[in-house]
N, C-alpha and C positions, 0 to 999 in steps of 0.2 A: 587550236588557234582561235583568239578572239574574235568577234563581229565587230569590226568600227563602225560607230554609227557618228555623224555629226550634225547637231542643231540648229538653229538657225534661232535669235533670238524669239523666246515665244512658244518653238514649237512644240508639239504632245510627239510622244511613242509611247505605245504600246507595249507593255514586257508583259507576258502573261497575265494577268487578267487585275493589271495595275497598272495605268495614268503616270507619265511623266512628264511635267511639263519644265520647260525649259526656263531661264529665268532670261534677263534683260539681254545676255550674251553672247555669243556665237560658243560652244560647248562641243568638246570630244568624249564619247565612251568609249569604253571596251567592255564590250559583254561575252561572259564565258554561261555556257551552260544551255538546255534543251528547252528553252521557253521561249515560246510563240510571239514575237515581234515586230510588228507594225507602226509602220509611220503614220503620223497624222495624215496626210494626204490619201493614204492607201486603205484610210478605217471608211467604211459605209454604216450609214445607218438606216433601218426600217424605213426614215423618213427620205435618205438621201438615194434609196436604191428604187428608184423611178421606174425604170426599164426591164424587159423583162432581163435582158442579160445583168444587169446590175443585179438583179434578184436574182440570180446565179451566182454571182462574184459575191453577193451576203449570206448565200446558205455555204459557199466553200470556207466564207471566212471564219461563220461560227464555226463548222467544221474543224478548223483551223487553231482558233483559240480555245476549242473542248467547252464550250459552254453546254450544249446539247449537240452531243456527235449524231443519235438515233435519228432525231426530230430534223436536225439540219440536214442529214442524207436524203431522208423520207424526199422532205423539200426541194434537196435538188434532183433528185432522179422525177420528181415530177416534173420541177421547170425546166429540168434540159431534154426532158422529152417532148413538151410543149415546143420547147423553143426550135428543134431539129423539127417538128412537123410543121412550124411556121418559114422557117431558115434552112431548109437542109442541105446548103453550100456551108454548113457551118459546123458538119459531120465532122471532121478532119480537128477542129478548136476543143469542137463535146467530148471524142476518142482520147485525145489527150486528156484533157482534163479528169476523162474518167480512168485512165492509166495508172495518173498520180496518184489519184486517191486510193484507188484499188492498191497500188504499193503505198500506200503510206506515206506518200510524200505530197503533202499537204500543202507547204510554202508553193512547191513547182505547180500544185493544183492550181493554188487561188492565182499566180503569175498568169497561168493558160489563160484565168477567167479575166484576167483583165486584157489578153489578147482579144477576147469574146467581145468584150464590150466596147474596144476601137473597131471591133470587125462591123458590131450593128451600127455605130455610129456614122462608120463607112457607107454602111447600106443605105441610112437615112438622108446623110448627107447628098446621097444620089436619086429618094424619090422626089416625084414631081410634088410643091406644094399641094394642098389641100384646098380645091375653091370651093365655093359656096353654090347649092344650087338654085340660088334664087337670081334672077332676071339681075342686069346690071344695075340699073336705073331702082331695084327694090335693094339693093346691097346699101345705099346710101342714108339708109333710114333707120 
């Protein structure tokens, strides 16, 4: 069975490790066959993966799209072990994620990492601002 995918005038997918961009339209596919697939919205880049969970969710993705499988593992078995000794309410999102990969299921991987990364955002969304420790009356200057 084919994958439908639909575009939105404009937008990029990803088909293996080739760029489609959409032209003025709203556009339907049907794509048959084993190549790695991403929408625009769902592609990170070096520059856009800020966080450390996002720098999980871009070593699954290289992962993902076999640019460097070895180099992209290395990476994330380093940053999901940082990130579990920073997060370790976050055991249960890494477990999976490291499931998927372990079977080969890659797509369900990098989906996990994006649970990952509403989960930090969760967290953040809940610490207290960042104040400054200098005197009020010296903040002003």
């Amino acid at each position: 069975m084919a994958l439908k995918v639909e575009l939105k005038p404009g937008e990029k997918l990803l088909v293996g490790n080739c760029i489609i961009t959409n032209s003025d339209q709203r556009t339907r596919l049907f794509i048959e066959g084993r190549a790695p697939i991403l929408r625009e919205k769902d592609i990170l880049t070096s520059e856009t993966a800020n966080t450390p969970a996002k720098r999980i969710y871009l070593a699954v993705q290289l992962m993902y799209i076999d640019e460097d499988l070895e180099a992209a593992r290395t990476s994330y078995t380093n940053l999901s072990r940082d990130f579990l000794e920073a997060v370790p309410s976050a055991v249960d999102i890494i477990n999976q994620i490291n499931n998927e990969i372990l079977t080969g299921a890659l797509y369900k991987a990098l989906k996990a990492a994006q649970r990952l990364t509403e989960y930090e955002q969760e967290l953040l969304s809940h610490a207290p601002a960042r104040r400054s420790s200098l005197p009020a009356d010296d903040q002003d200057r």
